[in-house]
C-alpha positions as CSV (number, residue, x, y, z in Angstrom):
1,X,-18.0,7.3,-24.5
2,X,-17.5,3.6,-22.7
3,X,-20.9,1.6,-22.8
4,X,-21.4,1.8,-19.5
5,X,-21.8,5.8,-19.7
6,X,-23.7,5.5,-23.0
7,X,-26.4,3.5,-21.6
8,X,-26.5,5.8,-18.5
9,X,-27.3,8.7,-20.9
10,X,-29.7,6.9,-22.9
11,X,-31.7,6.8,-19.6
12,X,-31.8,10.3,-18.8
13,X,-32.8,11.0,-22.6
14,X,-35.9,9.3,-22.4
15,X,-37.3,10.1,-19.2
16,X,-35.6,13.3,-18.2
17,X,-36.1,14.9,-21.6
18,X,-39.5,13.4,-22.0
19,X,-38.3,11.3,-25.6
20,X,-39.8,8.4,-23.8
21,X,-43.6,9.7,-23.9
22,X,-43.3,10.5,-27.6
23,X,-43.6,6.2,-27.9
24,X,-46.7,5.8,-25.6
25,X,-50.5,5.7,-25.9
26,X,-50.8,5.6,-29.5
27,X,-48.0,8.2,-30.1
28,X,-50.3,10.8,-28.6
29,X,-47.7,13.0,-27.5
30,X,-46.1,12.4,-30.8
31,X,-48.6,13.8,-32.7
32,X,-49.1,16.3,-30.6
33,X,-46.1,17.6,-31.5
34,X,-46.8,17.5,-34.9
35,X,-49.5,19.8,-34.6
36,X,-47.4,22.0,-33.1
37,X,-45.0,22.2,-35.7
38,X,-47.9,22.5,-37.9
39,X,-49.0,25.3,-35.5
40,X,-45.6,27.1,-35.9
41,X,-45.0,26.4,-39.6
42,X,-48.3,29.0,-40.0
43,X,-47.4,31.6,-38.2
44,X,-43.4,32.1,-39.1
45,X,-43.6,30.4,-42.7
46,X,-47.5,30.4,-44.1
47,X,-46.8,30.4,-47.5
48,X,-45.1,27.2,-47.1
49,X,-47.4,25.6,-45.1
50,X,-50.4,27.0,-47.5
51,X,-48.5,25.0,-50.1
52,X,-48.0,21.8,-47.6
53,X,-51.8,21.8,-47.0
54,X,-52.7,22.1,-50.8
55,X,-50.5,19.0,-51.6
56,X,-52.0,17.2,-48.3
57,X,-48.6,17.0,-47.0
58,X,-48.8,16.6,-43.0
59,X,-45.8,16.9,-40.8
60,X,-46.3,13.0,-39.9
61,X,-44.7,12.1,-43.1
62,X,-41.4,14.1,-42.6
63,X,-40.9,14.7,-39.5
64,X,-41.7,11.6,-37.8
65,X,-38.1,10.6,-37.7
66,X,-37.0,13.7,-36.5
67,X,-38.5,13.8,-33.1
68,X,-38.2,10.4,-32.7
69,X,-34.9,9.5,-33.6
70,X,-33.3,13.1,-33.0
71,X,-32.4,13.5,-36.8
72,X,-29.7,10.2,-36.5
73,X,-31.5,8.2,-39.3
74,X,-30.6,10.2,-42.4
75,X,-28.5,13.2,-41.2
76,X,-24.4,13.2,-40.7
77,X,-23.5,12.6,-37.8
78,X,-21.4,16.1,-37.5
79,X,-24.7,17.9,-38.0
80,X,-26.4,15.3,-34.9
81,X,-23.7,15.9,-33.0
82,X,-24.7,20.2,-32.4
83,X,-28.1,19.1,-32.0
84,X,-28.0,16.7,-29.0
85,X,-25.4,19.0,-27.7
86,X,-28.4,21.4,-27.6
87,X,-31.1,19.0,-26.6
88,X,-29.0,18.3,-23.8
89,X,-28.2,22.2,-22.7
90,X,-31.9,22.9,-23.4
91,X,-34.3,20.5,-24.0
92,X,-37.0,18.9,-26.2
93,X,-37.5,22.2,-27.7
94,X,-34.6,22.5,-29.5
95,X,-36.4,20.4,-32.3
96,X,-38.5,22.2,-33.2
97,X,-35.7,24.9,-33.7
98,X,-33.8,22.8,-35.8
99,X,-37.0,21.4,-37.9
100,X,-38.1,25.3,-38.4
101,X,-34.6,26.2,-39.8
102,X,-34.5,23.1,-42.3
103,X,-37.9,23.9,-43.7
104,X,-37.0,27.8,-43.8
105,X,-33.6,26.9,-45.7
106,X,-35.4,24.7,-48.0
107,X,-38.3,27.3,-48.3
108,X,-37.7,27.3,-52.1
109,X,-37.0,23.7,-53.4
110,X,-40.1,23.0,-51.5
111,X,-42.2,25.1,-53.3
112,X,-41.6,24.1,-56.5
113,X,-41.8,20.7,-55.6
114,X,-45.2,18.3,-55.8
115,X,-46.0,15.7,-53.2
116,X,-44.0,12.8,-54.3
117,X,-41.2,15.3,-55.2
118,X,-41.3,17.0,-51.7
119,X,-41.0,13.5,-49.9
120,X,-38.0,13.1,-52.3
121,X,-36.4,15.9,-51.2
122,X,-37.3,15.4,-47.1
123,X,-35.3,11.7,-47.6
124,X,-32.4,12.1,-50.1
125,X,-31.4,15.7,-51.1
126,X,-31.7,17.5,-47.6
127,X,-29.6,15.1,-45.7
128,X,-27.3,15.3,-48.5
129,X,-26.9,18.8,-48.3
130,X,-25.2,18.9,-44.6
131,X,-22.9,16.4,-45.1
132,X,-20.6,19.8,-45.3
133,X,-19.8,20.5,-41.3
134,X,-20.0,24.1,-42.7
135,X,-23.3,23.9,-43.8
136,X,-24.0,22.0,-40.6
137,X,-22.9,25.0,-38.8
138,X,-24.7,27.8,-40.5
139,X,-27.8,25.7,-39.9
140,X,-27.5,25.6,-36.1
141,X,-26.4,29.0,-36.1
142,X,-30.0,29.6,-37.8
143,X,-32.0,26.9,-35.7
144,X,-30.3,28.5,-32.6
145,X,-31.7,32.4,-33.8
146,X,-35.1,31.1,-34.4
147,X,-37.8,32.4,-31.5
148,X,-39.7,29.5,-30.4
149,X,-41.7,30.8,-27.5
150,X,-42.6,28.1,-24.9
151,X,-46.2,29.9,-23.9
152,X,-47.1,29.2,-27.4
153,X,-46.2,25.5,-27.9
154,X,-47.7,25.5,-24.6
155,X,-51.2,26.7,-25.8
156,X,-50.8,24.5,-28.9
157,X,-50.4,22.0,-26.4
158,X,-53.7,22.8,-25.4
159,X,-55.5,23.3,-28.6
160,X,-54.4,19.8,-29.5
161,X,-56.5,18.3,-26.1
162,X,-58.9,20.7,-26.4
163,X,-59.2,19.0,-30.3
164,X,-58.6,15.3,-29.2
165,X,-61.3,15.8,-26.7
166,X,-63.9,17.0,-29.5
167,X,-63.1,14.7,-31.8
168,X,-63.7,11.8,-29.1
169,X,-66.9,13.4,-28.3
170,X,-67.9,13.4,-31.8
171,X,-66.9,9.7,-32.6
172,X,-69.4,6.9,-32.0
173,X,-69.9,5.6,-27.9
174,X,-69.9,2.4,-29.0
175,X,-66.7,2.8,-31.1
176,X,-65.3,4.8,-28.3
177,X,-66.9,2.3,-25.3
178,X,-64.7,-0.3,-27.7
179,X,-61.3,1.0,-28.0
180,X,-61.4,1.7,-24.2
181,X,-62.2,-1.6,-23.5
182,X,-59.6,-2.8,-25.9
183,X,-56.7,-0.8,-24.7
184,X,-58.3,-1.9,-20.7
185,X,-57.9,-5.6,-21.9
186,X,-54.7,-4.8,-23.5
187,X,-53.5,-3.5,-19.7
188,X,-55.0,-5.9,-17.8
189,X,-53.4,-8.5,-20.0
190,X,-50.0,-6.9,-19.5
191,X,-50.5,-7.0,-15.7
192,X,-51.8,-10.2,-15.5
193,X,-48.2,-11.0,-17.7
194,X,-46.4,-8.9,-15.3
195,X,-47.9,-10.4,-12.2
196,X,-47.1,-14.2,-13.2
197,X,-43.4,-12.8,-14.2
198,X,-43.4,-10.8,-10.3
199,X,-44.8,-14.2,-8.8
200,X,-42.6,-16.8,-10.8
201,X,-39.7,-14.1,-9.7
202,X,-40.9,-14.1,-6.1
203,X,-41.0,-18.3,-5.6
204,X,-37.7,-18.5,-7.9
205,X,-36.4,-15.8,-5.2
206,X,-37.6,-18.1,-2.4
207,X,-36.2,-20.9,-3.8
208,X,-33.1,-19.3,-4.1
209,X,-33.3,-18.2,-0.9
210,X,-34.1,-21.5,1.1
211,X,-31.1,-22.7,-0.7
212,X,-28.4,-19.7,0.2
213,X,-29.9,-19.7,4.3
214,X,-29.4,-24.1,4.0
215,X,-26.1,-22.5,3.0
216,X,-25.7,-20.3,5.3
217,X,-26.2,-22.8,8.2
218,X,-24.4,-25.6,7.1
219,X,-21.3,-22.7,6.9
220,X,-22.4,-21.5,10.4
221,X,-22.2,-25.3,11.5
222,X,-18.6,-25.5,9.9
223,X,-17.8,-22.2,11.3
224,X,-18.9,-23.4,15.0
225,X,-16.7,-26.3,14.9
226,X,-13.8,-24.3,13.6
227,X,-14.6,-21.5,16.3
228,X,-14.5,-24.9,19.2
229,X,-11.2,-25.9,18.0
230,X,-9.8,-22.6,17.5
231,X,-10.6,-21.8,21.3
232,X,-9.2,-25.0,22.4
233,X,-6.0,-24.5,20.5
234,X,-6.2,-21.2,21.9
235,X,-6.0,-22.4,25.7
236,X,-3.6,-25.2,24.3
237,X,-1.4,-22.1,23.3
238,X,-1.7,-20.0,26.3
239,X,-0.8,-22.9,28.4
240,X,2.1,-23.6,26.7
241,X,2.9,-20.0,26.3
242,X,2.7,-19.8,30.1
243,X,4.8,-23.1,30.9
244,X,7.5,-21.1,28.3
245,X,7.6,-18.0,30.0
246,X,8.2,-20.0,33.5
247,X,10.8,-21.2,32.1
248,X,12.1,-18.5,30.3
249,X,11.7,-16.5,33.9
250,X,13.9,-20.1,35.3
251,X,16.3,-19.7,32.6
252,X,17.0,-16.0,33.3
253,X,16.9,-16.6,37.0
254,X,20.2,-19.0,36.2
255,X,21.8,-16.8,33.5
256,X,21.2,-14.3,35.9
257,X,23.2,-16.0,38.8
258,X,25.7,-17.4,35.8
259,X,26.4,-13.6,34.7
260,X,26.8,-12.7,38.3
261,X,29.2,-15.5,39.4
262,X,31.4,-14.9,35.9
263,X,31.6,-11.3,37.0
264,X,32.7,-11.9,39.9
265,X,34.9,-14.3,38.9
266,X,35.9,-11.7,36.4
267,X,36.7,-8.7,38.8
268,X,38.7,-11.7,41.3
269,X,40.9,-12.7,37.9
270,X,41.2,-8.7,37.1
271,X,42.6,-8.0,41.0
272,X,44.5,-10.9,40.7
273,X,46.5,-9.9,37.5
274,X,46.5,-6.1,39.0
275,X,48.5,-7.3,41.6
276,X,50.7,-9.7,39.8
277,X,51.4,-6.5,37.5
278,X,51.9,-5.0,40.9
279,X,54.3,-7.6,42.0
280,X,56.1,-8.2,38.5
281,X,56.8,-4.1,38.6
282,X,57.9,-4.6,42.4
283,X,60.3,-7.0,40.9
284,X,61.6,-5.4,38.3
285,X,62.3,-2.6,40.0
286,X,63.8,-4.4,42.9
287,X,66.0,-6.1,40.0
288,X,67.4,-2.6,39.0
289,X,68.3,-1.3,41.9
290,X,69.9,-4.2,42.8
291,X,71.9,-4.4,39.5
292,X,72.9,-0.8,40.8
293,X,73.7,-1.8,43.9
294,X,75.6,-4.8,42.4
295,X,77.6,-2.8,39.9
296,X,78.5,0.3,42.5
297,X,79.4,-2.1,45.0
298,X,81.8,-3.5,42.0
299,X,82.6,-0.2,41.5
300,X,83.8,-0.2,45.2
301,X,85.6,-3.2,44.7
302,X,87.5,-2.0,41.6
303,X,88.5,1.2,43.5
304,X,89.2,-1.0,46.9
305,X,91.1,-3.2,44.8
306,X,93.3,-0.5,42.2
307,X,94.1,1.4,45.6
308,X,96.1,-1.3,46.5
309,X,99.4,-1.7,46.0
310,X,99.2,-5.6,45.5
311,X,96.1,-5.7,44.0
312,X,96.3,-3.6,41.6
313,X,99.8,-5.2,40.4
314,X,97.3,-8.4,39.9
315,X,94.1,-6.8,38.5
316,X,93.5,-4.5,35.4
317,X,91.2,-1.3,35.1
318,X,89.1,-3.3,32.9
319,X,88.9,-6.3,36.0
320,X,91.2,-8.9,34.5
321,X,93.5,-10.8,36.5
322,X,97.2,-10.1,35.9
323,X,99.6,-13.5,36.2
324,X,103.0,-11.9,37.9
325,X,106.4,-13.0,36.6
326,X,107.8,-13.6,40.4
327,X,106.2,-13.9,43.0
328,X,106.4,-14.8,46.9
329,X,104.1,-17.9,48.2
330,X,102.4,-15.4,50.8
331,X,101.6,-13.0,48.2
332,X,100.0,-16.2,46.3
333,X,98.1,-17.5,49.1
334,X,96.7,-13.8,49.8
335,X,95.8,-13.2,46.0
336,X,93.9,-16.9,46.0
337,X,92.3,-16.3,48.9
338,X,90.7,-12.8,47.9
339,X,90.5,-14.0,44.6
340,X,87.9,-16.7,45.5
341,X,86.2,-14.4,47.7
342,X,85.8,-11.9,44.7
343,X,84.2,-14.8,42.6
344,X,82.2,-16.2,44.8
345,X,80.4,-12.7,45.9
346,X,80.3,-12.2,41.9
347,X,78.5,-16.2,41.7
348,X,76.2,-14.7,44.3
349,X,75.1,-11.8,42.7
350,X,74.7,-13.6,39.2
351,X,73.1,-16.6,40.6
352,X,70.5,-14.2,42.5
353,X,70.2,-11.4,39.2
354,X,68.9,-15.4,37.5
355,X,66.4,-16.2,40.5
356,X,65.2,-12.9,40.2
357,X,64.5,-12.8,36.2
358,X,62.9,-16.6,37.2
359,X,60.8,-14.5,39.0
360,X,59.5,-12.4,36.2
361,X,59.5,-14.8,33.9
362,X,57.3,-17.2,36.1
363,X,55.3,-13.8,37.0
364,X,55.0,-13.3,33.3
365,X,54.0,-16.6,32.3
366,X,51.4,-16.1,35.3
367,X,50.0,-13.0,33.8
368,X,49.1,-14.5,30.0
369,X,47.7,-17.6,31.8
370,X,45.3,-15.4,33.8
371,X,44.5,-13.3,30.9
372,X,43.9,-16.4,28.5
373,X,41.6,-17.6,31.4
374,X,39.5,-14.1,31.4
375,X,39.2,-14.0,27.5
376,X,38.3,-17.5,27.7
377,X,35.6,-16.6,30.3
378,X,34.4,-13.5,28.2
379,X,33.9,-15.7,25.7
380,X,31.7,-18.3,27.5
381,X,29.9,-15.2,28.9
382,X,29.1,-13.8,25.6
383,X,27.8,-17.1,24.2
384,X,25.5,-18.0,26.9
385,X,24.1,-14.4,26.8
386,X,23.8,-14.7,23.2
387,X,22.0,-18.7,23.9
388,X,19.5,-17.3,26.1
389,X,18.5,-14.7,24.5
390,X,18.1,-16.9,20.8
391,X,16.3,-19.8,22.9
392,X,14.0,-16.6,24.4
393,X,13.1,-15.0,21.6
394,X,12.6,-17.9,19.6
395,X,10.1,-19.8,22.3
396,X,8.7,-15.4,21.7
397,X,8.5,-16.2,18.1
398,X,7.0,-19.7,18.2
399,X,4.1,-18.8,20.7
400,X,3.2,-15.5,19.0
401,X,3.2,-17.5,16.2
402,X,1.2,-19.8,17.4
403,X,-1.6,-17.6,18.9
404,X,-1.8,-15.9,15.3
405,X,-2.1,-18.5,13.5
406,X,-5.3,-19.8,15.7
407,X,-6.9,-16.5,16.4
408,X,-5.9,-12.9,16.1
409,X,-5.3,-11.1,19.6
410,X,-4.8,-7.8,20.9
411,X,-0.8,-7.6,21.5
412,X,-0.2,-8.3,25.2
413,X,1.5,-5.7,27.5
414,X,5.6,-6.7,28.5
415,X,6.5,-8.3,32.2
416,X,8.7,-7.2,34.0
417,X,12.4,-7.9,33.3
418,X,11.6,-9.4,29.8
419,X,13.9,-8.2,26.9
């Protein structure tokens, strides 16, 4: 696991599980565990402890590294693995589960062995023989069948003070009155240690702290000064702001009046060309009828004209004028004189059909001018629209700007008639 987490365990090892007290007051609790190994080496294997106490073999001088180092120093580690999986599901006790199944597995070899041999075997060939994770297995499979009541390590628990106590009682005052005092000077000398370390701590921590809180004010002074010219940039901002929306509310006020005057100008330049449409479609329908009129009354004329008996001697059905081979000098001076009135009525007509196209083309003419002039009036409508609202929203812009940049506000509501 990370280092972090590794550490954290470490911690609850030692004081939840109680491995802590095994290293204080002179090992007492470590030896008391000893004895009650010791304790429950007599009752579940006796032979083997009859043969531990013949060779003056205590459980000090193989099992010390088993309670206190939780059988990492010369066991595999796939073997310490299963039993700190179990100390942590159940506790300290577990131990002595474990050390009860090595010594029953070994039961034999330690037997036969002597004192040096037996130590032998505790520190080289036992460790060697789990280095097998089947082995390993079999023997947590036996440690975890093993009944290890907790009444009884309880009441060995017991016997040990109960033993301590006697043997104190029996040892010299003096010697006693001694060791007290010893382990009392021993105390006081480590709380005399850690008060000098608590007081050098305490006037380092003032120190420290005189030196952050001169900090601290000359930050608060920098911090005032800052605050001062943020609030006067602050009213420099909402003055200007205001002078910009006065005359933001000026410039709509005259884009307002522009817009209205183009629109009016706009619906004058629209009834204008409605009734020059009006007056061109007058025209030209004045123009046809009278190019009906014109040609019927030709028609007339024609007909007039081929109905009589001189005439039509002198005209054609298709209008041309016939030239006669002989002819009287009343008949000429009648055929002239009708003649000239027939083309001057048809100079008439042709020279008003011209006035009249004149007409539409002026009309015409008139028309595209008026409509250029409105486009060109859209246009400039459109652009100052488009100015005023680019100069608004960018004088918007800058002051927001502005205000945010000296101190954050609370958004202010719209005015009327803004965009």
């Amino acid at each position: 696991m990370p280092e972090e987490q590794a550490f954290c365990v470490f911690v609850k090892i030692m004081y939840d599980y109680g491995l802590r007290d095994l290293y204080r007051n002179n090992f007492e609790d470590l030896h008391c565990k000893f004895f009650q190994l010791e304790k429950l080496m007599q009752e579940q294997l006796p032979d083997l402890h009859s043969h531990f106490s013949d060779l003056n073999l205590e459980a000090h001088m193989y099992a010390s590294q088993w309670f206190l180092t939780l059988f990492t120093a010369k066991f595999p580690l796939c073997m310490v693995f299963h039993i700190i999986d179990l100390l942590l599901c159940e506790g300290m006790n577990i131990i002595f589960h474990v050390a009860l199944a090595l010594l029953k597995t070994s039961k034999e070899d330690l037997l036969q062995a002597d004192f040096e041999g037996a130590l032998k075997f505790f520190r080289v060939q036992l460790p060697k023989r789990y280095r097998a994770e089947e082995n390993a297995r079999r023997l947590m499979e036996q440690a975890c069948n093993i009944k290890v009541p907790t009444k009884k390590l309880k009441k060995y628990e017991r016997e040990y003070q109960t033993m301590r106590e006697s043997q104190l009682q029996q040892e010299d005052p003096m010697d006693r009155y001694k060791r007290e005092n010893r382990r009392l000077q021993e105390a006081s000398m480590r709380l005399e240690q850690e008060n000098d370390d608590l007081a050098h701590e305490l006037v380092t921590s003032k120190i420290a702290l005189r030196n952050d809180l001169d900090q601290a004010e000359d930050k608060a002074d920098v911090l005032n000064k800052e605050l001062l010219l943020t609030k006067q940039k602050l009213v420099e901002t909402e003055e200007e702001k205001r002078k910009q929306e006065e005359e933001t509310a000026q410039l709509k006020e005259v884009f307002r009046k522009q817009l209205e005057k183009a629109e009016s100008e706009i619906k004058k330049t629209t009834a204008i060309i409605a009734e020059y449409k009006q007056i061109c479609s007058q025209l030209s329908t004045r123009l046809e009828k009278q190019q009906a009129a014109s040609k019927d009354e030709l028609e007339v004329v024609k007909g007039k004209v081929m109905a009589c008996k001189h005439c039509s001697e002198i005209f054609s059905k298709e209008g041309a004028l016939k030239v006669p081979a002989v002819s009287t000098d009343n008949k000429g001076i009648e055929i002239d004189d009708e003649k000239d009135a027939l083309k001057k009525q048809l100079r008439e007509m042709e020279l008003e059909l011209a006035q009249t196209k004149l007409q539409l083309v002026e009309a015409k003419c008139k028309i595209q001018e008026l409509e250029h002039q409105r486009g060109a009036l859209m246009n400039e409508i459109q652009a100052a629209k488009n100015s005023w609202f680019s100069k608004t929203l960018n004088s918007i812009k800058t002051a927001t700007g502005t205000q945010a940049s000296a101190q954050p506000q609370p958004p202010l509501p719209p005015r009327e008639g803004s965009t």
